[in-house]
C-alpha positions in Angstrom: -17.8 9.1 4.2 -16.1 9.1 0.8 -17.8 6.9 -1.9 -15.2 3.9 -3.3 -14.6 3.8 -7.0 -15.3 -0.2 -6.9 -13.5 -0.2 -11.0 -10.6 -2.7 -11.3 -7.2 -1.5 -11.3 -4.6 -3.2 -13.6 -0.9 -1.9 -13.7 -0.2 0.1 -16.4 2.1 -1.8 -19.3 5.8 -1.1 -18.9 7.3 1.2 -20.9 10.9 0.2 -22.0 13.3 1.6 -24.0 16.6 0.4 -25.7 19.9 2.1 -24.9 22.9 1.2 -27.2 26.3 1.5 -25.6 29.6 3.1 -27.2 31.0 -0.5 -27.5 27.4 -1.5 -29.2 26.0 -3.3 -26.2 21.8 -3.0 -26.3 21.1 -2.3 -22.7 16.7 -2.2 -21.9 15.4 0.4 -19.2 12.1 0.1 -17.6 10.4 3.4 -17.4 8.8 3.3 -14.4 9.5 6.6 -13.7 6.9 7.4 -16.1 4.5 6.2 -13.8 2.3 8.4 -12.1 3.0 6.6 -9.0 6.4 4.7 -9.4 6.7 1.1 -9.3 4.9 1.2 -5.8 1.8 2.2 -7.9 2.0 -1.3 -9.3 0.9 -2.6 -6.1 -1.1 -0.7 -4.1 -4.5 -0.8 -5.8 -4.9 -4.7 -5.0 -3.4 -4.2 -1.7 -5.2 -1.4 -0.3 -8.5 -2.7 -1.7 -8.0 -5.7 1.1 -7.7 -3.1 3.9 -10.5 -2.4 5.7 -10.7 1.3 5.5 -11.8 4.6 4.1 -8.7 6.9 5.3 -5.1 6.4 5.1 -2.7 8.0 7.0 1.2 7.9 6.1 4.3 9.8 7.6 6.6 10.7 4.9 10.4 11.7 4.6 10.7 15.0 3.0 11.3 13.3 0.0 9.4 10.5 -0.1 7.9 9.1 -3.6 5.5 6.5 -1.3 3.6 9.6 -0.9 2.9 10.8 -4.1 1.8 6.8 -4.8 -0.4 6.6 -2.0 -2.1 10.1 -3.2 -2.7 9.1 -6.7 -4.0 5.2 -5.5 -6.5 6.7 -2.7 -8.0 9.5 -4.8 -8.2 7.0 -7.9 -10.2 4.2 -5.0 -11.9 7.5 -3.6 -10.7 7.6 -0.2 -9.3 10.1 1.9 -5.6 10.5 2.2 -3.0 12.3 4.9 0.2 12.7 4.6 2.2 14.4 7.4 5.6 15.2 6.0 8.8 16.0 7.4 9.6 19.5 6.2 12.7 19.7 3.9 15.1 20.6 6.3 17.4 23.1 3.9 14.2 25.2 3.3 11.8 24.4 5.9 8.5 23.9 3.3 7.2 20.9 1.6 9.6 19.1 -0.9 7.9 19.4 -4.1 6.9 15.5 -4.0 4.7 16.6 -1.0 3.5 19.2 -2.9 2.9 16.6 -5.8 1.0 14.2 -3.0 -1.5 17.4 -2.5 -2.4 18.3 -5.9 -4.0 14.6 -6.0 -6.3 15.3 -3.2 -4.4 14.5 -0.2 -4.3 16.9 3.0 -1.2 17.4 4.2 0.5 18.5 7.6 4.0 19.4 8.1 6.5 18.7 11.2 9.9 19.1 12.0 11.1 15.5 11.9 10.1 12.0 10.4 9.8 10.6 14.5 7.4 13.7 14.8 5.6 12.7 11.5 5.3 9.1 12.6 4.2 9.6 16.2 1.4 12.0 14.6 0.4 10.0 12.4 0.4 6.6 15.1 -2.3 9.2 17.3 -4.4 10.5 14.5 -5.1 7.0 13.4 -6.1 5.9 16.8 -8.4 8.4 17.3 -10.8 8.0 13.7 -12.5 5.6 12.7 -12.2 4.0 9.4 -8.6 4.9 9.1 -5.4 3.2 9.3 -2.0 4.5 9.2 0.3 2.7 6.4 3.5 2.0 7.3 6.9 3.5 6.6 7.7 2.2 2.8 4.5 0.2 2.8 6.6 -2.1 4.7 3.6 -4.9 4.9 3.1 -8.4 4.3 0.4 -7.7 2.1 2.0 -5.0 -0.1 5.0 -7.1 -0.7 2.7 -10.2 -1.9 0.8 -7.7 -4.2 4.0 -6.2 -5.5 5.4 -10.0 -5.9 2.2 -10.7 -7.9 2.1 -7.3 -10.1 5.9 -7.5 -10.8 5.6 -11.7 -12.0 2.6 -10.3 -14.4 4.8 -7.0 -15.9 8.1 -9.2 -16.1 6.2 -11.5 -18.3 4.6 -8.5 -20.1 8.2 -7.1 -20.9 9.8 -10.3 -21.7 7.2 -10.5 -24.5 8.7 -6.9 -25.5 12.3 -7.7 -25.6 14.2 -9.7 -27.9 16.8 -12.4 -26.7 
């Protein structure tokens, strides 16, 4: 069993920068692109800290960036991550996201289709102990609250950062 890194997570300062259009117009981006994780990263430390668990399991779209973010989160809380990925289907290998997911620790499986990934994923997590298989798009109750919380936090953060 994997020991849990118990420090607290806090979502990393927003980084925004100021476009200026042709006709002058001052138009500010938040670069959460430039976060390890994406904007889901945000979220998940506080969420996944109230699951019960030491393994996650997640079936991924080829291209899916929820993996990369769960990769990063559970190798930063020191728990064990799968991903089972849809292969791309114009090459038939990992997208290079997937690829992205692995090189933070977590083991990945490939299959044909995202139904295959999901109803592999449903069996392994039935059958260990100690993990639980996140759902599609962290589509969960408890994600969205922790998003909802992290988000109000930032948008006060970056309203301190840009001018009226």
């Amino acid at each position: 069993m994997l020991e849990t890194n118990h420090r607290t997570y806090t979502s990393p300062p927003a980084v925004v920068t100021e476009l200026l259009t042709a006709q002058g117009a001052r138009i500010h981006v938040v670069r959460d692109d430039l976060l390890t994780g994406g904007t889901k990263e945000r979220a998940l430390w506080s969420w996944l800290s109230t699951v019960d668990a030491e393994e996650f399991i997640y079936a991924s779209p080829f291209s899916g960036y929820a993996q990369i973010a769960l990769a990063y989160a559970a190798r930063e809380m020191g728990k064990a991550c799968i991903i089972v990925a849809e292969k791309d289907p114009a090459t038939e290998d990992f997208h290079p996201y997937t690829l992205k997911a692995r090189s933070f620790g977590a083991q990945i499986f490939g299959c044909r289709t995202l139904g295959d990934a999901e109803e592999i994923s449903r069996g392994v997590a039935l059958d260990r102990a100690g993990m639980i298989k996140i759902p599609l798009g962290f589509d969960d109750q408890g994600f969205r609250d922790s998003m909802r919380r992290a988000l109000t936090v930032e948008w006060m953060r970056i309203e301190a950062l840009v001018p009226e």
